[in-house]
N, C-alpha and C positions, 0 to 999 in steps of 0.2 A: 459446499463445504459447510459444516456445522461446527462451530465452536460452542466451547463451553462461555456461558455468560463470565462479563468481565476479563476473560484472558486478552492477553494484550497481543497486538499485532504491527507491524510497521507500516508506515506509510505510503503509500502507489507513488515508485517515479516518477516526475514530471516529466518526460519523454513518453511515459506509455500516456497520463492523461490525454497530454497533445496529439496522439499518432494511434492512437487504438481506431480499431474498428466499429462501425457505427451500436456494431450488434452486441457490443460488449460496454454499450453505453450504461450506467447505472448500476452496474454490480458491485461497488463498493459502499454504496449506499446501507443496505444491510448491514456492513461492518463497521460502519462508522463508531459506533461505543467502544469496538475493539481498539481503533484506530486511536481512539483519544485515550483508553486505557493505556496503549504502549508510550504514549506522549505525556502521562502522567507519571511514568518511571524514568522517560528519556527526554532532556530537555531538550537537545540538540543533538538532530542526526540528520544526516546529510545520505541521499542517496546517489544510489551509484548512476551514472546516466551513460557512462562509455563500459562497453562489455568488449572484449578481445576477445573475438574468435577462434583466431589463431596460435592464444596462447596456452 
């Protein structure tokens, strides 16, 4: 994925940091500018960690 510099992005659930796969170690590193750009518009933001399947 290619972003435009500066656009803002949210930040990776701490459930996937914890529970990812080894091979997906690192890939938000690259987005790290985005990630602090979204945290520069957004003080406080909470993710989501439980997802219903069945809903």
């Amino acid at each position: 994925v290619f972003m435009v510099p500066g656009s803002s992005m949210p930040p990776i659930a701490a459930n996937w940091l914890e529970y990812h796969h080894s091979c997906a170690r690192g890939w938000e590193t690259p987005y790290t500018n985005n990630i602090d750009a979204f945290k520069d518009l957004v003080f406080d933001v909470m993710t989501r960690e439980t997802i219903d399947l069945n809903g």
